[in-house]
N, C-alpha and C positions, 0 to 999 in steps of 0.2 A: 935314322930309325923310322919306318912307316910306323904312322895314327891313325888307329878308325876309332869310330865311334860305335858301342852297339848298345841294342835296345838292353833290357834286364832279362828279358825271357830267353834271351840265347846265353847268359851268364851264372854258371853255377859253382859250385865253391872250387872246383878244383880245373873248370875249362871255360872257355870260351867258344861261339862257334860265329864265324863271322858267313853272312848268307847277302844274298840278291844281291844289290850294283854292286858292290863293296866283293864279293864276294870272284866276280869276275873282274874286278880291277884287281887283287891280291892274286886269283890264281894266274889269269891269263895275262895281265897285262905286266904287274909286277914281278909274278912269276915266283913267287916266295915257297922258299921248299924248308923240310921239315930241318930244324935249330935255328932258326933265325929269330932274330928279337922282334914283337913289335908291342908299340905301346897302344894301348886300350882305354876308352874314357867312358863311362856309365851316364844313361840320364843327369843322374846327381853327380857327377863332377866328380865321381872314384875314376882312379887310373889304377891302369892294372898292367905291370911288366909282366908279358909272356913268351911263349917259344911256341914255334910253328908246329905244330905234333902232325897231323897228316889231311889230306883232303877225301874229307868222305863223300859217297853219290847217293842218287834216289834208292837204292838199292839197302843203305845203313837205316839202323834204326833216327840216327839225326838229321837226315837225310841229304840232299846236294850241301856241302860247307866245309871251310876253310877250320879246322879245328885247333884250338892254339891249348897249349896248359898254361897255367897259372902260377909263375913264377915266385911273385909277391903282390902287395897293393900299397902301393904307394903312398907316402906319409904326406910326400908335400903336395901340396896346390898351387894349380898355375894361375887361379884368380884373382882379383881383385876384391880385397874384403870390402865390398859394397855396392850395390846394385846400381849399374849406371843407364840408362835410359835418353838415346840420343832421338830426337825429334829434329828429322833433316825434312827440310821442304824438298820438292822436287829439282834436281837442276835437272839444266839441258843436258844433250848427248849421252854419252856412257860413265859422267860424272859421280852418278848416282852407286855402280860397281868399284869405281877407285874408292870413295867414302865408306863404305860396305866393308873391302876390305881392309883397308886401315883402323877403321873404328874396331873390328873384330882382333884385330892382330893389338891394339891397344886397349883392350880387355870392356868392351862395353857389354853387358847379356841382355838389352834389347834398341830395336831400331826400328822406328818408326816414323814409316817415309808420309812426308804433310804437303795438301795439295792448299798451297795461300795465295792470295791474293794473287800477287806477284810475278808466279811460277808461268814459268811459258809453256812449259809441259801442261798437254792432258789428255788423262788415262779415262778411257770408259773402265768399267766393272769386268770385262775380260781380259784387256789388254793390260788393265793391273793385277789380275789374277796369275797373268802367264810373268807380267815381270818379279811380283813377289816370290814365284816359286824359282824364277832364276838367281836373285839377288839371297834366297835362303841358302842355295845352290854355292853361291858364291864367299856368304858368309863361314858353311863349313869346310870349303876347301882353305879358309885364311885359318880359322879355325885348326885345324890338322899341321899346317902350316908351321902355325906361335905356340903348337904345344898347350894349346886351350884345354881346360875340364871341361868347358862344354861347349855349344855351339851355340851364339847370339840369337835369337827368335827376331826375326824380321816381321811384325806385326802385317797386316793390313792399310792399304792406303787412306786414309783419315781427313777432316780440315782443318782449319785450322782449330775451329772450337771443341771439336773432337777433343784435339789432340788436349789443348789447356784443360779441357777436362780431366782427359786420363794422367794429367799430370800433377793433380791437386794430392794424389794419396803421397808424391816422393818428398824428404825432406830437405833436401836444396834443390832451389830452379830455377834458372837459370836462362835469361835470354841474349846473346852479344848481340850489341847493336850499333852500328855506327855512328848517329848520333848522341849516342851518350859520352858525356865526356869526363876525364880524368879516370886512376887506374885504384882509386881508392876501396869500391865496392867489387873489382877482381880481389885485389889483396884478402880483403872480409870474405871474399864467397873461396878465396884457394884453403884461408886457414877451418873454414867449414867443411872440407874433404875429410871425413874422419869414419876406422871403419866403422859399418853397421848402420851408417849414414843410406840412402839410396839419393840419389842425384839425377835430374832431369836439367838436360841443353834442350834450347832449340837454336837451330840452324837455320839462318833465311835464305831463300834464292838466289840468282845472280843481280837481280832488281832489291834486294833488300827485304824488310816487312815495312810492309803500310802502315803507318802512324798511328791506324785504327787499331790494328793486331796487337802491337805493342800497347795501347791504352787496354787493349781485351785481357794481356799477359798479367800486367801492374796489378789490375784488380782482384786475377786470383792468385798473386802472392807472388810471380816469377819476379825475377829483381833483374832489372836489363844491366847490364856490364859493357865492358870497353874491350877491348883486344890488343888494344895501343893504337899511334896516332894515323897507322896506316890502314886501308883499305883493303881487307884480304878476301880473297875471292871463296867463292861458299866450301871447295874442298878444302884449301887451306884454312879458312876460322874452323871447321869440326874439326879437325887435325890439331892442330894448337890446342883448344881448351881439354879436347883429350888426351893430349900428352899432359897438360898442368893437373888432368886430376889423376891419370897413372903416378906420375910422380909423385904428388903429395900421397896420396895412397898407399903406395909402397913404403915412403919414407913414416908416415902416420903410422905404418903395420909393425914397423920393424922397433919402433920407439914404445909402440903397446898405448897408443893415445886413441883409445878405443870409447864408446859412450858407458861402456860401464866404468 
């Protein structure tokens, strides 16, 4: 079954109208003709089962769009009960796209790529401009994808101090580092996955973070973590601690071990 996403202003109690890019990928490219299913997801993370009703033009009072009715709205959510917030330093290559979508497909709703020390990458202020708007690009096709409510907001490129900044408001945060050693403060930081929680990683480059970063992280409160005794390369650590907090997550949701 095809997913879009639309804004509110094309959503009323009884239709849908899906318009622009979305609009010529369902008519022309998808080709969807009237009874066919597609699923719907609102700003807010409403999903809406519908059926294709017909394609209106500039000539309609709704004018060029793909019109759907409004079958029901869906009870359940495909989210993760609690805000997760992954801070990935820059890697090299097209690194940056695999991380993007796996983090989106393992439920994160923001990502905010950090330009550290370390990083071999770097972006002027357009050439970051053109990549955020691809890697958003990218995040809501994984999005569409995993049957997301919503689509992960790909921040602005940031530094590191930025980023420790904006990461002071979340209630667990979290830095893997490889020389931290032992698996005792993962254990402590997995049973702290609970919903209603909001949660901040950072991710360091293919060089690691500077000793410095990490003294910067300690002091406003991130608690650096271990990953185990091997050395995982920067897509695989975001991959890993995202899977441990999907997991605990879901399993925390379904048990009702919630902060109220």
């Amino acid at each position: 079954m095809y997913h879009f996403f639309v804004d509110k202003e094309n959503i009323s109690d009884k239709n849908i109208l899906i318009t622009g890019d979305d609009y010529n990928h369902a008519v022309n490219v998808l080709r969807l003709k009237p009874g066919e299913r597609v699923m719907i997801s609102d700003p807010d993370g409403t999903d809406y089962m519908c059926t294709v009703d017909k394609v209106t033009d500039e000539n309609d009072s709704e004018g060029t769009a793909l019109k759907l009715m409004i079958e029901e709205i869906c009870e359940e959510n495909h989210e993760l009960p609690a805000r997760v917030v992954l801070f990935q330093c820059l890697p090299k290559s097209d690194k940056m796209e695999l991380i993007i979508q796996k983090a989106a497909e393992l439920g994160v709703t923001d990502i905010v790529p950090v330009a550290s020390k370390n990083c071999v990458v770097k972006l002027d202020d357009k050439k970051a401009d053109a990549k955020v708007k691809r890697w958003q690009a990218i995040a809501e096709s994984a999005a569409k994808q995993s049957k997301r409510s919503v689509i992960p907001h790909i921040h602005k490129v940031v530094n590191f101090k930025e980023a420790v900044e904006m990461c002071e408001e979340l209630n667990v945060r979290l830095i893997p580092y490889e020389d931290e050693k032992g698996i005792i403060a993962t254990c402590e930081a997995i049973v702290s996955f609970i919903p209603g929680n909001s949660i901040g990683v950072f991710i360091g480059p293919e060089g690691g973070f500077d000793p410095l970063e990490v003294s910067m992280a300690k002091r406003h409160g991130i608690t650096p973590i271990s990953l185990g005794k091997r050395i995982l390369r920067t897509e695989t650590a975001a991959i890993a601690i995202l899977s441990l907090i999907m997991i605990r997550l879901e399993i925390a949701a379904g048990m009702d071990l919630s902060l109220e």
